[in-house]
C-alpha positions in Angstrom: 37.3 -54.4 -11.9 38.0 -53.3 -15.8 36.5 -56.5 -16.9 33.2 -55.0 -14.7 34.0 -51.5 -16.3 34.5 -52.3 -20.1 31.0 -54.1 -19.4 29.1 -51.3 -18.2 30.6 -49.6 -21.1 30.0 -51.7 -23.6 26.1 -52.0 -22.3 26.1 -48.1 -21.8 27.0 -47.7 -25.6 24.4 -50.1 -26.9 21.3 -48.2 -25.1 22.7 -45.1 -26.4 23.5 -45.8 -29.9 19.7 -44.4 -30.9 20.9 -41.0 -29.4 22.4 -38.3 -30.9 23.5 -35.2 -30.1 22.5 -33.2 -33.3 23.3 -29.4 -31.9 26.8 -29.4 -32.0 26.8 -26.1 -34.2 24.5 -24.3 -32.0 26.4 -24.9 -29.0 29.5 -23.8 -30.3 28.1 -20.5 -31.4 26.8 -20.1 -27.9 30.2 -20.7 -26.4 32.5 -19.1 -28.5 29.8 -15.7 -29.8 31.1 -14.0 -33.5 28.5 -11.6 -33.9 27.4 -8.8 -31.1 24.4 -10.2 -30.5 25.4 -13.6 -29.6 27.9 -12.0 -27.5 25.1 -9.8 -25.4 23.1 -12.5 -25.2 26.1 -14.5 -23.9 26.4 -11.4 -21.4 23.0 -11.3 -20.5 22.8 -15.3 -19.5 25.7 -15.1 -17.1 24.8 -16.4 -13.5 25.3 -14.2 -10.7 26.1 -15.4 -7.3 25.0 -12.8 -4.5 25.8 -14.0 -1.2 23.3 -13.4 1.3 25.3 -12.6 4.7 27.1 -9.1 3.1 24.1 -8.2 0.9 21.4 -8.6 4.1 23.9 -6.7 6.7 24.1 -4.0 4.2 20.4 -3.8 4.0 19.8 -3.9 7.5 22.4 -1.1 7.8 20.6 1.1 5.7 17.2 0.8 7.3 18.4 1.6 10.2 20.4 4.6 9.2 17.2 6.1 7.2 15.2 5.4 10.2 17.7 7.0 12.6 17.6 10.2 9.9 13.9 9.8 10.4 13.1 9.7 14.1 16.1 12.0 14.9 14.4 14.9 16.5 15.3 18.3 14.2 16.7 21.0 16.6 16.7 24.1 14.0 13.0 23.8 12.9 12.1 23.6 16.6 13.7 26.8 17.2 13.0 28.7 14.4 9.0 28.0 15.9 10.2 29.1 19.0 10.8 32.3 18.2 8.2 32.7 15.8 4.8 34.5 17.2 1.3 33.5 16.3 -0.9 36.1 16.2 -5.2 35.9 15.6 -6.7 38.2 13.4 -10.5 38.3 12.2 -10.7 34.9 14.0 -7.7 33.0 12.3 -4.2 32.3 13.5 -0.7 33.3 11.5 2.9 33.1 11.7 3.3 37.5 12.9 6.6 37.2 10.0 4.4 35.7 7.1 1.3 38.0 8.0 3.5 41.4 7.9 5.6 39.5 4.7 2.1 39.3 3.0 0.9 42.6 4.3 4.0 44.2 2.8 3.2 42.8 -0.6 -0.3 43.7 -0.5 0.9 47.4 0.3 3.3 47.5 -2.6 
């Protein structure tokens, strides 16, 4: 088995003596940052890993608690109409309270 192992080797290094790895310098700057910028940019390329379960439950929570905010019937606007009286004058509908708020400033 190492006789079969040194050989693979040995062939392994003779396709790849033509190669070389030249960036050495630049790869170490990107690993180990000196200057601020290298180190945002460092910063900036990290990989994030979201997982999708927590995130989507989350998501779906929220719709469904804007929508429930949404649909919800409101109670005090319904009565506060209630008790407010329309009234018709010259052919047009008002709110009594706003027509004698606005009549009051006109008067003024």
């Amino acid at each position: 088995m190492k006789q079969v192992n040194e050989h693979l080797k040995n062939q392994l290094d003779k396709e790849l003596e033509i190669i070389q790895f030249s960036g050495q310098k630049e790869v170490l700057n990107r690993v180990y940052p000196k200057t601020w910028k290298q180190k945002f940019l460092k910063l900036w390329n990290k990989e994030l890993t979201i997982p999708i379960v927590p995130v989507s439950a989350v998501f779906v929570l929220l719709i469904m608690v804007i929508g429930y905010v949404e649909i919800k019937p409101t109670e005090h606007s319904n009565s506060d109409n209630e008790k407010r009286e329309l009234i018709n004058v010259a052919g047009n509908y008002y709110w009594k309270d706003a027509f004698e708020k606005e009549l009051k400033k006109h008067e003024d």
